[in-house]
C-alpha positions as a Markdown table, in Angstrom:
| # | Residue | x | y | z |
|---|---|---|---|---|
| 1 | Unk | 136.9 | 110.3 | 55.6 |
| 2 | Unk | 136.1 | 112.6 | 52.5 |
| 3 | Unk | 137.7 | 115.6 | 50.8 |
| 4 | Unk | 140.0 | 117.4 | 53.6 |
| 5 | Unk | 139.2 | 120.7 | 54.4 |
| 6 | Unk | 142.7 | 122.7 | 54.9 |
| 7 | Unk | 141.2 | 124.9 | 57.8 |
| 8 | Unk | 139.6 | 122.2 | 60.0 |
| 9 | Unk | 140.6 | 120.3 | 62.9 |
| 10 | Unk | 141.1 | 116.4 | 63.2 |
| 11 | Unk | 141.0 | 114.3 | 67.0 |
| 12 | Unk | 143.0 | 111.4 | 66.3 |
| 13 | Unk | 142.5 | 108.8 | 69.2 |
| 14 | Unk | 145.4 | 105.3 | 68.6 |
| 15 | Unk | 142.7 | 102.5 | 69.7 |
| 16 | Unk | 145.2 | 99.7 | 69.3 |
| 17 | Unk | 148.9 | 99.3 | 70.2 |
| 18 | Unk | 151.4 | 100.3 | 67.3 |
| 19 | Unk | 153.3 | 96.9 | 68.8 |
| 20 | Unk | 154.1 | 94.4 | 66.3 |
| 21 | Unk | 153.0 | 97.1 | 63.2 |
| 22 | Unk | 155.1 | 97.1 | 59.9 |
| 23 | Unk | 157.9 | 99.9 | 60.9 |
| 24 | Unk | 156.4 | 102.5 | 58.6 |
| 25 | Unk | 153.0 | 102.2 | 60.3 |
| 26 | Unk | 154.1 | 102.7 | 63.6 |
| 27 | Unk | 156.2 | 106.2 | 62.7 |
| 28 | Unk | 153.4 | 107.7 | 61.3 |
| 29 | Unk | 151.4 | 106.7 | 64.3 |
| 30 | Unk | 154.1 | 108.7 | 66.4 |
| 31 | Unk | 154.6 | 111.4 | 63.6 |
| 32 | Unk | 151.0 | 111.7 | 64.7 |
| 33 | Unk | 152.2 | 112.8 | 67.8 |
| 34 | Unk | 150.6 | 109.8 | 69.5 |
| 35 | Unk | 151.8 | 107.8 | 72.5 |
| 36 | Unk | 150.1 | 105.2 | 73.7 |
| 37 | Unk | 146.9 | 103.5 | 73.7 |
| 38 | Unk | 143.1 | 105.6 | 74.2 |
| 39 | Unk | 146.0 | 108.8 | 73.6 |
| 40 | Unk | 143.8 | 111.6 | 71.8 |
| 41 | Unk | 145.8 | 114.4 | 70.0 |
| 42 | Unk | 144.4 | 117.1 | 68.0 |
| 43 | Unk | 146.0 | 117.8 | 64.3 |
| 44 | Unk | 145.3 | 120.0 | 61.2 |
| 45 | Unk | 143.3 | 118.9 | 58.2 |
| 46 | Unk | 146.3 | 118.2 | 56.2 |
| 47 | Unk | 147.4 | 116.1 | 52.8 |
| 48 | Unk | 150.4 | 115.1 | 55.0 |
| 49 | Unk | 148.5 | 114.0 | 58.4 |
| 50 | Unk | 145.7 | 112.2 | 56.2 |
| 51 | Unk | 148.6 | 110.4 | 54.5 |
| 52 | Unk | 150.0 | 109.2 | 57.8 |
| 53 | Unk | 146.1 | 108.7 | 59.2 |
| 54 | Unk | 145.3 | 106.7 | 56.2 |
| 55 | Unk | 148.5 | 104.2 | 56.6 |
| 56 | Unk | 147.5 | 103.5 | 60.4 |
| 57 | Unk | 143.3 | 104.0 | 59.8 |
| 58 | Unk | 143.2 | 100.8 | 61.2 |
| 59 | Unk | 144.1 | 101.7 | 64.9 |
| 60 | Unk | 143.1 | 104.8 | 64.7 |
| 61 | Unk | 139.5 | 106.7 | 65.7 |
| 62 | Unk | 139.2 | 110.2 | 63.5 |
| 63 | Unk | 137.0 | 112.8 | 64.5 |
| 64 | Unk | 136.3 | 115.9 | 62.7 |
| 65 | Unk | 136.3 | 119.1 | 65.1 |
């Protein structure tokens, strides 16, 4: 992803399980607000949820809205 944009929209869809992920990875997953596996949530374009996208970007699917 590019420059965030502070009023849009991100779906966030966890492709892989957090299982076995270095602790830090797997509590932004669920700071996220995500679950399980093929779970979709929807969160602001923020500094803070790109942070915690950008430590997990490799289980995750991100989506601009």
């Amino acid at each position: 992803m590019t420059a965030s944009n502070s009023n849009g929209k991100l779906k966030v869809t966890q492709l892989r399980s957090s299982h076995g992920q270095l602790a830090s990875i797997a509590a932004s997953v669920r700071g996220l607000g995500l679950r399980r596996r093929h779970h979709s949530v929807t969160v602001s374009d923020t500094p803070e949820n790109r942070g915690m996208i950008n430590a997990a970007r490799h289980m995750l699917k991100v989506e601009r809205i």
